[in-house]
PyMOL Python script that loads the backbone (N, CA, C, O; Angstrom):
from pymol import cmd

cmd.read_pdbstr("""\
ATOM      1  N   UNK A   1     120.816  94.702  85.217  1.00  0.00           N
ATOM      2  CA  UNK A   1     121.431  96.003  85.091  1.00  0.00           C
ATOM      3  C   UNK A   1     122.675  95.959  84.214  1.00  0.00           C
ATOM      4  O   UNK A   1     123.049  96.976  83.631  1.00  0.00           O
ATOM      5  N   UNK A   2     123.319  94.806  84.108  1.00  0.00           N
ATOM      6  CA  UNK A   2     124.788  94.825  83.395  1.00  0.00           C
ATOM      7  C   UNK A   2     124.398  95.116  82.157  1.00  0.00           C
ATOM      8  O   UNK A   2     125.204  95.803  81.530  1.00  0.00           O
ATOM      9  N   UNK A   3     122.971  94.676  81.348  1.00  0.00           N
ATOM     10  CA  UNK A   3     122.599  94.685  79.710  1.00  0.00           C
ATOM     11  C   UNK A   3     122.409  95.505  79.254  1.00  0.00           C
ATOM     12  O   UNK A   3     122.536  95.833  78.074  1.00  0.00           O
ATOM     13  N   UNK A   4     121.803  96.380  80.734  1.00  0.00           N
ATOM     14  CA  UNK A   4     121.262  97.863  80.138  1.00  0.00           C
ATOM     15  C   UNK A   4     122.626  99.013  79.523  1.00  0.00           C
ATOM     16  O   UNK A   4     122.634  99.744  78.533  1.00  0.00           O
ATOM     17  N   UNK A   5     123.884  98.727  80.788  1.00  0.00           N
ATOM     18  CA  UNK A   5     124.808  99.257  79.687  1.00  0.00           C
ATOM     19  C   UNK A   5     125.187  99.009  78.543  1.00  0.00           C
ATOM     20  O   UNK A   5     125.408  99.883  77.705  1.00  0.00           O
ATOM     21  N   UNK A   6     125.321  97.729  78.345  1.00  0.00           N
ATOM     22  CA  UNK A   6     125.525  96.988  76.894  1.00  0.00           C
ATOM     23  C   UNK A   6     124.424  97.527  75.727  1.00  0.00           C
ATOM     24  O   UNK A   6     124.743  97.816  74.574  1.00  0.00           O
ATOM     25  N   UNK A   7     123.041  97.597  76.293  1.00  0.00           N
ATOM     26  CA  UNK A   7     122.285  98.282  75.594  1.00  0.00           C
ATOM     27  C   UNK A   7     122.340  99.545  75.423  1.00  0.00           C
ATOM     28  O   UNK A   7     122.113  99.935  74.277  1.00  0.00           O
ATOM     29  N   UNK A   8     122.581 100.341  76.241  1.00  0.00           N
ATOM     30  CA  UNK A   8     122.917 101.828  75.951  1.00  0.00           C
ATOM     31  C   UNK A   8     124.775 101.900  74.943  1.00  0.00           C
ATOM     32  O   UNK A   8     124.978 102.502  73.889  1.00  0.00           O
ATOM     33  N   UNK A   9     125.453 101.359  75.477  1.00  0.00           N
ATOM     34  CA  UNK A   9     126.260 101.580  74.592  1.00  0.00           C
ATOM     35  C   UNK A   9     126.389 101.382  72.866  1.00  0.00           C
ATOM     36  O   UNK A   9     127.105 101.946  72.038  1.00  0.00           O
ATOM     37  N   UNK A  10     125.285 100.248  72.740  1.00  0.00           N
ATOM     38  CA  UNK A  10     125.217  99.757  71.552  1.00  0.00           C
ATOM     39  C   UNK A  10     123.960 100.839  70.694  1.00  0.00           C
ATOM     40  O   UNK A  10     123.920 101.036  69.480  1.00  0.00           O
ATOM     41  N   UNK A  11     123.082 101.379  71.667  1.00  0.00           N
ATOM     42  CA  UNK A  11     122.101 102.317  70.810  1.00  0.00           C
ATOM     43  C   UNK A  11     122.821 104.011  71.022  1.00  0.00           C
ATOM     44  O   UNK A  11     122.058 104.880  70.602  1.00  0.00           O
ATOM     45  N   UNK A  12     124.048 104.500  71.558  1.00  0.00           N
ATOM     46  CA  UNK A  12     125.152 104.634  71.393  1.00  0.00           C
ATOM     47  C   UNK A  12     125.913 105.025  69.959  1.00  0.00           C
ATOM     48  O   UNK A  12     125.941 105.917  69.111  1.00  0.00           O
ATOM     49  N   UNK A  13     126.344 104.091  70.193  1.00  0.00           N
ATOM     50  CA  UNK A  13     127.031 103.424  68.327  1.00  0.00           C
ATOM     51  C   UNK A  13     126.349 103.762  67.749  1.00  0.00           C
ATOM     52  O   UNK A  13     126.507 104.844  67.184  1.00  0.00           O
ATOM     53  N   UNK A  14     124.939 102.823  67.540  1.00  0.00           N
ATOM     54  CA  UNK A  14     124.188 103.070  66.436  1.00  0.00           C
ATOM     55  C   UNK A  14     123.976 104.736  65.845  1.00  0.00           C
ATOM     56  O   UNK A  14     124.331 105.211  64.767  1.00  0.00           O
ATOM     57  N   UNK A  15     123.230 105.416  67.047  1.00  0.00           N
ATOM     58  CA  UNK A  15     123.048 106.860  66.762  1.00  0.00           C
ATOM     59  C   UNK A  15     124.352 107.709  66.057  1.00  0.00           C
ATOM     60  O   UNK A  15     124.250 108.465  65.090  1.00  0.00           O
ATOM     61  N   UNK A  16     125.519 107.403  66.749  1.00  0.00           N
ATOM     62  CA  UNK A  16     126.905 108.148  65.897  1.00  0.00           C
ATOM     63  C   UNK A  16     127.259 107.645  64.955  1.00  0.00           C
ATOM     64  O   UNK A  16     127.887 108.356  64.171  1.00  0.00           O
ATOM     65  N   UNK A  17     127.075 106.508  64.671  1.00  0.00           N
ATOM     66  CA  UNK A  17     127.198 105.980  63.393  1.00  0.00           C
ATOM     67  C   UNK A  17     126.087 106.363  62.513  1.00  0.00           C
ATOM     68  O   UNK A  17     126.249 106.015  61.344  1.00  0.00           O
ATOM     69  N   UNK A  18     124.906 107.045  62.799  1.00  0.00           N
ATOM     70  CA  UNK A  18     123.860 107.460  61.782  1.00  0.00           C
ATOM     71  C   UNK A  18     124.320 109.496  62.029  1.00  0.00           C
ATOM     72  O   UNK A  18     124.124 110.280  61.101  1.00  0.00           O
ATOM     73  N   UNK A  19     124.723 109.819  62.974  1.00  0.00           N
ATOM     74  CA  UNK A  19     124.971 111.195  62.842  1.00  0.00           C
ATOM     75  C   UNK A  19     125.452 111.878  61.860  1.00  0.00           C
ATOM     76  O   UNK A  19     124.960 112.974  61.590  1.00  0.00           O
ATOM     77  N   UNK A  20     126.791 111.217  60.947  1.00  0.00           N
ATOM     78  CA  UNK A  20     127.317 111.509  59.660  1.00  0.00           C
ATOM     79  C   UNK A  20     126.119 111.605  58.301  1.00  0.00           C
ATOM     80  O   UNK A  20     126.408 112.416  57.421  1.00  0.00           O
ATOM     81  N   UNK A  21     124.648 110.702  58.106  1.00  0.00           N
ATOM     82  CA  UNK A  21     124.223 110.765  57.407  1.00  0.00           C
ATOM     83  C   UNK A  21     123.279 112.337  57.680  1.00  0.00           C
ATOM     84  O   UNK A  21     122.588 112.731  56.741  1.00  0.00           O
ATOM     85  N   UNK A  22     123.301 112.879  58.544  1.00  0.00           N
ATOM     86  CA  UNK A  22     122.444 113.785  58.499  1.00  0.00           C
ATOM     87  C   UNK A  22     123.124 114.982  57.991  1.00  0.00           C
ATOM     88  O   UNK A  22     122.482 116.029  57.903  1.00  0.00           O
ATOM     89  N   UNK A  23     124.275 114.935  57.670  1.00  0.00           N
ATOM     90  CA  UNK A  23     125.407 116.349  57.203  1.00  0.00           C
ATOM     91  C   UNK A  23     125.519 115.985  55.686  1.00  0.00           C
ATOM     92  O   UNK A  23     126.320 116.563  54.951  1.00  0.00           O
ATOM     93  N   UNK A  24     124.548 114.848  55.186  1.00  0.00           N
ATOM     94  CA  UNK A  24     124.734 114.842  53.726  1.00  0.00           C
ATOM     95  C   UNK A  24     124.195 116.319  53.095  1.00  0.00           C
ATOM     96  O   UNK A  24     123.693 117.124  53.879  1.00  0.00           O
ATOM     97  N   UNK A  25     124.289 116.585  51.954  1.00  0.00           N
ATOM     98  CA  UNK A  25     124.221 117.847  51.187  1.00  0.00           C
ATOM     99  C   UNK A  25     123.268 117.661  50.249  1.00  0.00           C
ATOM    100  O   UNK A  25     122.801 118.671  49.721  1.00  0.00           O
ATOM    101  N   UNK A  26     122.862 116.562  49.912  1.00  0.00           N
ATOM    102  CA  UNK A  26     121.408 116.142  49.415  1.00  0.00           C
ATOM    103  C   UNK A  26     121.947 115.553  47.896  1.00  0.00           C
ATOM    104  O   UNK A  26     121.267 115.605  46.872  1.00  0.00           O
ATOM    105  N   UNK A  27     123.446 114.931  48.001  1.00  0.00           N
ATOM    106  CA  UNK A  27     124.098 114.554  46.602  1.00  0.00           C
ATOM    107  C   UNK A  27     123.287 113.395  46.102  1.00  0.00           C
ATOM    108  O   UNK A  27     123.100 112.473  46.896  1.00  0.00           O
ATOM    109  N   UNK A  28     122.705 113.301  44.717  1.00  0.00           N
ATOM    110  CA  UNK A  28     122.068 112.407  44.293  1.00  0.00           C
ATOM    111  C   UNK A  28     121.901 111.555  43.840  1.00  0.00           C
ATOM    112  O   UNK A  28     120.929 110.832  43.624  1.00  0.00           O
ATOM    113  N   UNK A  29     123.617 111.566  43.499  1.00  0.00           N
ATOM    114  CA  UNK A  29     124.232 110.065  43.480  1.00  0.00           C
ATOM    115  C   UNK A  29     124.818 109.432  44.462  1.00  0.00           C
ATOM    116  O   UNK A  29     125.828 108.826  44.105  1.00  0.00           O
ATOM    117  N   UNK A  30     124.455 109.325  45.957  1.00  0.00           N
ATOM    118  CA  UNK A  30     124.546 108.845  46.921  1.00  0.00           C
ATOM    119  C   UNK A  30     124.616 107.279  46.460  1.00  0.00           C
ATOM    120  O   UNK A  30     123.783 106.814  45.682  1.00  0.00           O
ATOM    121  N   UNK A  31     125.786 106.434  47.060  1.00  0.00           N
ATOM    122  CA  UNK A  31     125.488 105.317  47.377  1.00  0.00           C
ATOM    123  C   UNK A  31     124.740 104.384  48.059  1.00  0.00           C
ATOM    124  O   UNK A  31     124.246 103.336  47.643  1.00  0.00           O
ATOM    125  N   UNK A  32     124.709 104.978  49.359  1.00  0.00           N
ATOM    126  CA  UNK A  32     123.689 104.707  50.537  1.00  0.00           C
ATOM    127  C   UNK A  32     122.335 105.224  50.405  1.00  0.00           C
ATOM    128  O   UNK A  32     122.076 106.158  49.646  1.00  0.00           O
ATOM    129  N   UNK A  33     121.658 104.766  50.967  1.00  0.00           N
ATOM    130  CA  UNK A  33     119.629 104.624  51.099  1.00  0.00           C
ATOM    131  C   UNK A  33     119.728 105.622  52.641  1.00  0.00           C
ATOM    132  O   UNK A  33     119.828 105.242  53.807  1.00  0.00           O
ATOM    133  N   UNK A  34     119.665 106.767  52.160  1.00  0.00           N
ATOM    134  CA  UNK A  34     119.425 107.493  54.242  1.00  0.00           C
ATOM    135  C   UNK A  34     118.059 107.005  54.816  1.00  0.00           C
ATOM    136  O   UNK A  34     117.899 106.925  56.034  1.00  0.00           O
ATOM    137  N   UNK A  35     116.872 106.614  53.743  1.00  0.00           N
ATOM    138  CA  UNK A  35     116.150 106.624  54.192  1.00  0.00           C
ATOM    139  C   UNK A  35     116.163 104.977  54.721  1.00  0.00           C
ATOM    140  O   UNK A  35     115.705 104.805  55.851  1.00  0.00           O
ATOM    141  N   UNK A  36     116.663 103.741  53.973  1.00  0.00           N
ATOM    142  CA  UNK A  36     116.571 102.601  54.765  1.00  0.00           C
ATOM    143  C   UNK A  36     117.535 102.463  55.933  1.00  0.00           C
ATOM    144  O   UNK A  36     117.500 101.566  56.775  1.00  0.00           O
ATOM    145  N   UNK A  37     118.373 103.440  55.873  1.00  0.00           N
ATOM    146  CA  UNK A  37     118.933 103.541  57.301  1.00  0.00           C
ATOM    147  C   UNK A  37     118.493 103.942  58.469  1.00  0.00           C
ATOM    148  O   UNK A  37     118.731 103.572  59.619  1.00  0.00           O
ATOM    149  N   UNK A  38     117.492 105.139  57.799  1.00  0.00           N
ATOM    150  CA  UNK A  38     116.780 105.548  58.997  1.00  0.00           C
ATOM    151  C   UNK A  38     116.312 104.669  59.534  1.00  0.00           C
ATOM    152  O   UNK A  38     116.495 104.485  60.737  1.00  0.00           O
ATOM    153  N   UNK A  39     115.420 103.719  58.627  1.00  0.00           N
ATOM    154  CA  UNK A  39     114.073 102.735  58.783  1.00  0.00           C
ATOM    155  C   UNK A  39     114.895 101.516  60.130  1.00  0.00           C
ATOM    156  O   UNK A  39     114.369 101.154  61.182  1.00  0.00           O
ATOM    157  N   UNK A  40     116.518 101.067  59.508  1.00  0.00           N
ATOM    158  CA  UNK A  40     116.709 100.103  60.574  1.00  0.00           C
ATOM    159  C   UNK A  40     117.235 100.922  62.033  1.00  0.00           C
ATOM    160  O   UNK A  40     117.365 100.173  63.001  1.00  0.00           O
ATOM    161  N   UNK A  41     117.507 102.215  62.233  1.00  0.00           N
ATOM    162  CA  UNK A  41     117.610 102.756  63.197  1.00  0.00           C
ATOM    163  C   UNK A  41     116.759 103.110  63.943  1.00  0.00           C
ATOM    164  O   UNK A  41     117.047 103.336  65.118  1.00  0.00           O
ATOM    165  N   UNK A  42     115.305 103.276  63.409  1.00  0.00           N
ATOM    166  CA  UNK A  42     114.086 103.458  64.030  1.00  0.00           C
ATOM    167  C   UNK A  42     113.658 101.943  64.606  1.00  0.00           C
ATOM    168  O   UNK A  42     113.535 101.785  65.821  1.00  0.00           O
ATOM    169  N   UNK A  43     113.462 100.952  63.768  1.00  0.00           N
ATOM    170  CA  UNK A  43     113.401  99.683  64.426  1.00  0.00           C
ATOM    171  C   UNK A  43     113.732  99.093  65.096  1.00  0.00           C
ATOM    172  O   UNK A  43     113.184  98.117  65.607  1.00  0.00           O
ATOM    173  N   UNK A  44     115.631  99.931  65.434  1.00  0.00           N
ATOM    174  CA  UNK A  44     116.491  98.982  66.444  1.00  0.00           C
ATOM    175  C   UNK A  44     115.808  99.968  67.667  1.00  0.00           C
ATOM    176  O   UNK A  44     116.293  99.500  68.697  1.00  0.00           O
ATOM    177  N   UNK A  45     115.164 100.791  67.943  1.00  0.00           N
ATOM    178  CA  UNK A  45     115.336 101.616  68.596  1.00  0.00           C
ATOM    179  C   UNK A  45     113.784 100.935  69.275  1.00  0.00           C
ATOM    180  O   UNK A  45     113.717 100.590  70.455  1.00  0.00           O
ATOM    181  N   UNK A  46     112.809 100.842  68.481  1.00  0.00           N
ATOM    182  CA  UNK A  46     111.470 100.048  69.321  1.00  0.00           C
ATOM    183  C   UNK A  46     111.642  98.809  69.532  1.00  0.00           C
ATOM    184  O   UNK A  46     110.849  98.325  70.340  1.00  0.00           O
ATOM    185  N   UNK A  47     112.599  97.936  68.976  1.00  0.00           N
ATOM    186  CA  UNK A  47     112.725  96.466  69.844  1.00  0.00           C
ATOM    187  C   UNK A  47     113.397  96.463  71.096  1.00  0.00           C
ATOM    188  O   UNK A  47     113.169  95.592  71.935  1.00  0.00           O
ATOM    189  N   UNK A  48     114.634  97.860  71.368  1.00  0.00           N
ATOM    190  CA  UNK A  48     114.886  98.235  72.229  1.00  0.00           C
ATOM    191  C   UNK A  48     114.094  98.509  73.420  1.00  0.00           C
ATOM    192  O   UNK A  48     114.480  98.080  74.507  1.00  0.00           O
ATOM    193  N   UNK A  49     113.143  99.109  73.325  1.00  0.00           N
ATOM    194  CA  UNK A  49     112.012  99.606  73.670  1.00  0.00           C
ATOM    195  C   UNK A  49     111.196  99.258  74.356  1.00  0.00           C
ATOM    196  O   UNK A  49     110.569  99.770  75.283  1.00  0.00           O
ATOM    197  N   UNK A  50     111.202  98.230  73.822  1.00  0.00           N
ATOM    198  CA  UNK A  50     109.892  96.720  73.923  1.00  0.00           C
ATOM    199  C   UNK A  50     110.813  95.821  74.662  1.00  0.00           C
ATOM    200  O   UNK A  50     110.521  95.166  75.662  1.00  0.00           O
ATOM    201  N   UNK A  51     111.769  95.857  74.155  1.00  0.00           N
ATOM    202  CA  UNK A  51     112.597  94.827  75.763  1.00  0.00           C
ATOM    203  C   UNK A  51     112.944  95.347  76.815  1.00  0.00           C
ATOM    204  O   UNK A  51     113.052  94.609  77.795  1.00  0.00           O
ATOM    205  N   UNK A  52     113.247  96.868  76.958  1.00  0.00           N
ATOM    206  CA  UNK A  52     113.469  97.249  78.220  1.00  0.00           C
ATOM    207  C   UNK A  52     112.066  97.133  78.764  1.00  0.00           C
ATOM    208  O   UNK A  52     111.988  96.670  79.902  1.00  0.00           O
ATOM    209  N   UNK A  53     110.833  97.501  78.099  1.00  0.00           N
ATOM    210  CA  UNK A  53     109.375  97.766  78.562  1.00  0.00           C
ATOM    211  C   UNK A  53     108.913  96.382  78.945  1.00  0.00           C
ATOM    212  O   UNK A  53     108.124  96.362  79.890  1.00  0.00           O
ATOM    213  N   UNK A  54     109.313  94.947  78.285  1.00  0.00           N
ATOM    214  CA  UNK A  54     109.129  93.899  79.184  1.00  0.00           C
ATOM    215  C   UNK A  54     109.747  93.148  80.249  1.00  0.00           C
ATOM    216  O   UNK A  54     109.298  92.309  81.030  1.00  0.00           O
ATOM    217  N   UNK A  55     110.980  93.697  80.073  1.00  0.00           N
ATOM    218  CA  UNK A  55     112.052  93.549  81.311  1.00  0.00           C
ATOM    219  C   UNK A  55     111.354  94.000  82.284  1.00  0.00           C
ATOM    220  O   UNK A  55     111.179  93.154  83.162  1.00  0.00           O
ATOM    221  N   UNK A  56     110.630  95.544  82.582  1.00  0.00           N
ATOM    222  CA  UNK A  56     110.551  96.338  83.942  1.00  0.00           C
ATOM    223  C   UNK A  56     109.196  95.565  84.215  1.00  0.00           C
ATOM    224  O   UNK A  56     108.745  95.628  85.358  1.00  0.00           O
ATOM    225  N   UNK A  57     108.312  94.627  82.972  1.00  0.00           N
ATOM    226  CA  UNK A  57     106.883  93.694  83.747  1.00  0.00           C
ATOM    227  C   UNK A  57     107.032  92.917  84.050  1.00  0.00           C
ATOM    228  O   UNK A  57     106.370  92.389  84.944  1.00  0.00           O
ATOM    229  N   UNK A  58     108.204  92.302  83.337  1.00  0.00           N
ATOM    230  CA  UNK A  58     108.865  91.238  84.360  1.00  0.00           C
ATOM    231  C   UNK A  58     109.022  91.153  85.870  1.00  0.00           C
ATOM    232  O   UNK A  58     108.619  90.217  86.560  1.00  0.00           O
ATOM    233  N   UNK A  59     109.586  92.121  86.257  1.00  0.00           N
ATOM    234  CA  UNK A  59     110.187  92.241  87.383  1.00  0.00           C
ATOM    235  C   UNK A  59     108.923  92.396  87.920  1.00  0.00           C
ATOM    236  O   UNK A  59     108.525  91.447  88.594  1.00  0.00           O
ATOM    237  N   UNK A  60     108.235  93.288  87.804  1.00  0.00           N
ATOM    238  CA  UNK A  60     107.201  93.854  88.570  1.00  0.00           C
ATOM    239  C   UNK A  60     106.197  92.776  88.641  1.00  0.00           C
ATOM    240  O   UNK A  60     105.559  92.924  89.683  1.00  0.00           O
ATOM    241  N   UNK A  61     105.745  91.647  87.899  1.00  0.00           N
ATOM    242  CA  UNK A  61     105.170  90.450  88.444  1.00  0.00           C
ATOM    243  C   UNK A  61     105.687  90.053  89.084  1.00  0.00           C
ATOM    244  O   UNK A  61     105.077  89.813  90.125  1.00  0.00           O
ATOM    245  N   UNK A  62     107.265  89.624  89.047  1.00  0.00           N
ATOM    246  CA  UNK A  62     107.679  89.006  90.228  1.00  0.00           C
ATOM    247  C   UNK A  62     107.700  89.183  91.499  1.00  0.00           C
ATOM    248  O   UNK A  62     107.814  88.335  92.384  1.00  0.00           O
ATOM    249  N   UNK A  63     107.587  90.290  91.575  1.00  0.00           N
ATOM    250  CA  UNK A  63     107.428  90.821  92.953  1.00  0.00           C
ATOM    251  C   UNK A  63     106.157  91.014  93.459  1.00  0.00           C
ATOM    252  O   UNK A  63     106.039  91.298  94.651  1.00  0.00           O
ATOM    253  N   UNK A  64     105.292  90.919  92.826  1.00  0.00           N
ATOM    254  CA  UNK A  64     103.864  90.475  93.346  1.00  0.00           C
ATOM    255  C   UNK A  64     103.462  89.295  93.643  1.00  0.00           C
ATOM    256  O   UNK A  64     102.552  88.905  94.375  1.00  0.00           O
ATOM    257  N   UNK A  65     104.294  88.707  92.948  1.00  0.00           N
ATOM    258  CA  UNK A  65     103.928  86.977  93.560  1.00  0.00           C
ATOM    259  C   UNK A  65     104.782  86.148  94.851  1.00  0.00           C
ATOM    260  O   UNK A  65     104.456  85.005  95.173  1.00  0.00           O
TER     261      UNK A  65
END
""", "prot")
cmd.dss("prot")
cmd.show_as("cartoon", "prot")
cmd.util.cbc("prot")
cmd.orient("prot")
């Protein structure tokens, strides 16, 4: 239970730290890639995902055995 805050706080961050790219104005000389940002915010978000989702089979074998 202690990680899951650590994990929520950190996917958290991530999201407000991507909130500013969505108020861009569509300038086209952008420095930044919105779209490879998206790409690693979507990814952090299913490894997230996938570890909370094997954490809870974890447990739940254990307790069957």
């Amino acid at each position: 239970m202690k990680k899951l805050g650590i994990y929520l706080a950190a996917a958290t961050l991530v999201f407000a730290a991507a909130l500013p790219l969505s108020a861009q104005s569509g300038c086209v000389d952008s420095p930044e890639n919105p779209t490879a940002v998206l790409g690693v915010i979507v990814s952090a978000a299913g490894i997230g995902f996938v570890q909370i989702r094997n954490r809870i089979r974890a447990r739940r074998t254990q307790r069957t055995k």
